[in-house]
Backbone bond lengths (Angstrom), bond angles and torsions (degrees), N, CA, C in turn:
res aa  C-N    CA-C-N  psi(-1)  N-CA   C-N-CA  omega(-1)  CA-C   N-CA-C  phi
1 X - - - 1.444 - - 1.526 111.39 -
2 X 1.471 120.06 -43.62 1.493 125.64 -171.25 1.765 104.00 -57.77
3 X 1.791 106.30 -28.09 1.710 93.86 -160.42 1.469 76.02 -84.03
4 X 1.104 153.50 -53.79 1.502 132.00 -167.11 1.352 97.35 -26.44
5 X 1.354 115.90 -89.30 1.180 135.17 172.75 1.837 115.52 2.03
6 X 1.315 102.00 -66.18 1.411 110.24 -154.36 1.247 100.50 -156.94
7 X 1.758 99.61 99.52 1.659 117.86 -154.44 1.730 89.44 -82.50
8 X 1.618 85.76 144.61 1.576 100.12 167.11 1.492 86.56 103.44
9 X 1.459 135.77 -24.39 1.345 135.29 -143.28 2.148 90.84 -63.47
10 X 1.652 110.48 113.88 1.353 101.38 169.38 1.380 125.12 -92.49
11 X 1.651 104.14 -23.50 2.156 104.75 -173.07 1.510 76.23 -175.24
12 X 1.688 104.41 140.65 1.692 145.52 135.08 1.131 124.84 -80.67
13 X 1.029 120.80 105.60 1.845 117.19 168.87 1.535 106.87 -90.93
14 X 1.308 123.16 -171.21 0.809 135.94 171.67 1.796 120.36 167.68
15 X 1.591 96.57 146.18 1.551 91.66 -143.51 2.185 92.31 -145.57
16 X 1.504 97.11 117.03 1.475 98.79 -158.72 1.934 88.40 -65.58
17 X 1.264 123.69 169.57 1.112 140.87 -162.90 1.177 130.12 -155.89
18 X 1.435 119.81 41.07 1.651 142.18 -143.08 1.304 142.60 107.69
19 X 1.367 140.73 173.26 1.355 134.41 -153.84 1.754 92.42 -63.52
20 X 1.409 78.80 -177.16 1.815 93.84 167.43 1.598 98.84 -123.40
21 X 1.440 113.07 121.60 1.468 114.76 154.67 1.324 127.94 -67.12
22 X 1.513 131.38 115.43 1.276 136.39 179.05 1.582 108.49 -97.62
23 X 1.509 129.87 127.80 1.018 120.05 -179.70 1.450 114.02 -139.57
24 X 1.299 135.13 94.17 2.137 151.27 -158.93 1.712 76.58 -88.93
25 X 1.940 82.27 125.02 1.566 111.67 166.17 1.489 101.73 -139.56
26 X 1.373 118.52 151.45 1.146 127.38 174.74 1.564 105.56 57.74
27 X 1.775 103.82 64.98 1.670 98.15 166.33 1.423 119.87 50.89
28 X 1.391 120.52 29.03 1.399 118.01 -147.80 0.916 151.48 58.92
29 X 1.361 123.56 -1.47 1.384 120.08 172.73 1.004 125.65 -69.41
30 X 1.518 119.37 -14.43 1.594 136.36 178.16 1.312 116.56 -109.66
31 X 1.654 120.66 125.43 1.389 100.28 -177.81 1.673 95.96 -110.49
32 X 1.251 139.05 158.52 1.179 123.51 146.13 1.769 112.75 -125.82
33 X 1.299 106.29 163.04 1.805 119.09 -162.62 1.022 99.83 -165.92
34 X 1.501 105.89 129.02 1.636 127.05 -179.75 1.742 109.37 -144.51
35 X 1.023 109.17 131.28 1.667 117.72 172.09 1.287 108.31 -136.09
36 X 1.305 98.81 152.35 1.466 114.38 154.04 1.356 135.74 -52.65
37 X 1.631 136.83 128.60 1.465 97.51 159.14 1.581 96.24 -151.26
38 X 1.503 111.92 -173.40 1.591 107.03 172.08 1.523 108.85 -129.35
39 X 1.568 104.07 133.09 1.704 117.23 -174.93 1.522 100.24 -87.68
40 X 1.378 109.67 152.67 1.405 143.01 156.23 1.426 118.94 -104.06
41 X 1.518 153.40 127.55 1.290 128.26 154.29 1.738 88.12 -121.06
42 X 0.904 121.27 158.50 1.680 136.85 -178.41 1.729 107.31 -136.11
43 X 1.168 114.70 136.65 1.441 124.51 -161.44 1.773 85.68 -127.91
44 X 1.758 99.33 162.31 1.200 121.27 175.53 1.548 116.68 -77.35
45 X 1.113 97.55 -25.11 1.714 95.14 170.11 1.483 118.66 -85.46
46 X 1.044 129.23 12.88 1.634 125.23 177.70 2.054 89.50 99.97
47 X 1.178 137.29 15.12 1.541 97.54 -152.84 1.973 70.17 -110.26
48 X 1.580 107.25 166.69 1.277 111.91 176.50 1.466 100.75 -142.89
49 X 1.136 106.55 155.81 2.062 111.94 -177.62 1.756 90.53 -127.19
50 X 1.272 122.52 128.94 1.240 129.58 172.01 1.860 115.86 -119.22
51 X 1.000 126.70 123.16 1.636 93.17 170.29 1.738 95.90 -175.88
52 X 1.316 119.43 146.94 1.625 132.66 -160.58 2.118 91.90 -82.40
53 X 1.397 74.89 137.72 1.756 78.58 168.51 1.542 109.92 -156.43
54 X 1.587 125.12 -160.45 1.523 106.97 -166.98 1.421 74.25 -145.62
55 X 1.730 106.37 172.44 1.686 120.08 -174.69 1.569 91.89 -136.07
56 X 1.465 109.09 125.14 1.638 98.51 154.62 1.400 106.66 -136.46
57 X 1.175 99.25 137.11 1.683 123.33 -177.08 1.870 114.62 -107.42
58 X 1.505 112.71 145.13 1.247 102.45 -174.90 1.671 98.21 -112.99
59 X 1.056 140.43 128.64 1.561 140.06 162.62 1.734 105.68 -99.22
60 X 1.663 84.11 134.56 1.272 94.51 173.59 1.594 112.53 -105.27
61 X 1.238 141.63 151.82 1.300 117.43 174.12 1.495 102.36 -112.08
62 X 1.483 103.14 142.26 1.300 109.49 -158.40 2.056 92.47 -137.29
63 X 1.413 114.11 -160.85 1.652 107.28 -160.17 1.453 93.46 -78.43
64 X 1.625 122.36 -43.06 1.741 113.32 -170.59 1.642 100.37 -72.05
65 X 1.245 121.99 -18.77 1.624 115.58 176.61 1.493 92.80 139.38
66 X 1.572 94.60 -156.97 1.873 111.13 -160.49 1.663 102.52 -67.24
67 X 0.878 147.61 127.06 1.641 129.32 159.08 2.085 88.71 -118.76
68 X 1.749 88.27 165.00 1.370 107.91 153.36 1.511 141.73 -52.93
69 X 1.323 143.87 77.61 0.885 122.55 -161.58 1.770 106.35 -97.73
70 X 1.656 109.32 -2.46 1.809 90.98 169.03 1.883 90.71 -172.97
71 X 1.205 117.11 127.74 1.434 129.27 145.15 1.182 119.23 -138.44
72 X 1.861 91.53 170.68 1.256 97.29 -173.69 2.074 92.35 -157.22
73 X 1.423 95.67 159.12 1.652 110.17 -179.27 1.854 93.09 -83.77
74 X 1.082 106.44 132.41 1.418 117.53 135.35 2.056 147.53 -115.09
75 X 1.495 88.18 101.54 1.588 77.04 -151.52 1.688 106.90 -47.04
76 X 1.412 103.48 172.16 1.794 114.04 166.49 1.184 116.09 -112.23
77 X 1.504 114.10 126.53 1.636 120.71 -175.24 1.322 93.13 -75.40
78 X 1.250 100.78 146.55 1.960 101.44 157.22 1.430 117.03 -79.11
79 X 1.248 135.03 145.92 1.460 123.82 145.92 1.338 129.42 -66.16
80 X 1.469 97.56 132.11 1.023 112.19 -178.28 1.632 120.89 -113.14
């Protein structure tokens, strides 16, 4: 999907970069989790995109157990 995305796209790494925040809402039925981490994407032409961002995911717990029901990346600006 990413080379659709972002032609030339050759490999993503990705590399966690601190705890994981766990946070139970609604008696548990809600889980939420966010970490840190830092992306790589590497292109066929030599060009590379590097830069730190965070993931938070929401779990719902449902009868087979917790699944995902929504995330999303938020990158981190540096200060400047």
């Amino acid at each position: 999907m990413r080379a659709s995305i972002y032609d030339g796209l050759t490999s993503i790494t990705l590399k966690r970069r601190g705890s994981v925040m766990v946070r139970s809402l609604a008696n548990g039925e809600i889980i939420v989790t966010a970490f840190p981490f830092h992306v790589n994407y590497h292109f066929k032409d030599g060009r590379h995109l590097d830069f730190d961002a965070r993931i938070t995911e929401v779990w719902e717990k449902r009868q087979q157990g917790y699944v995902i029901v929504h995330e999303h990346p938020s990158t981190v600006l540096a200060n400047t």
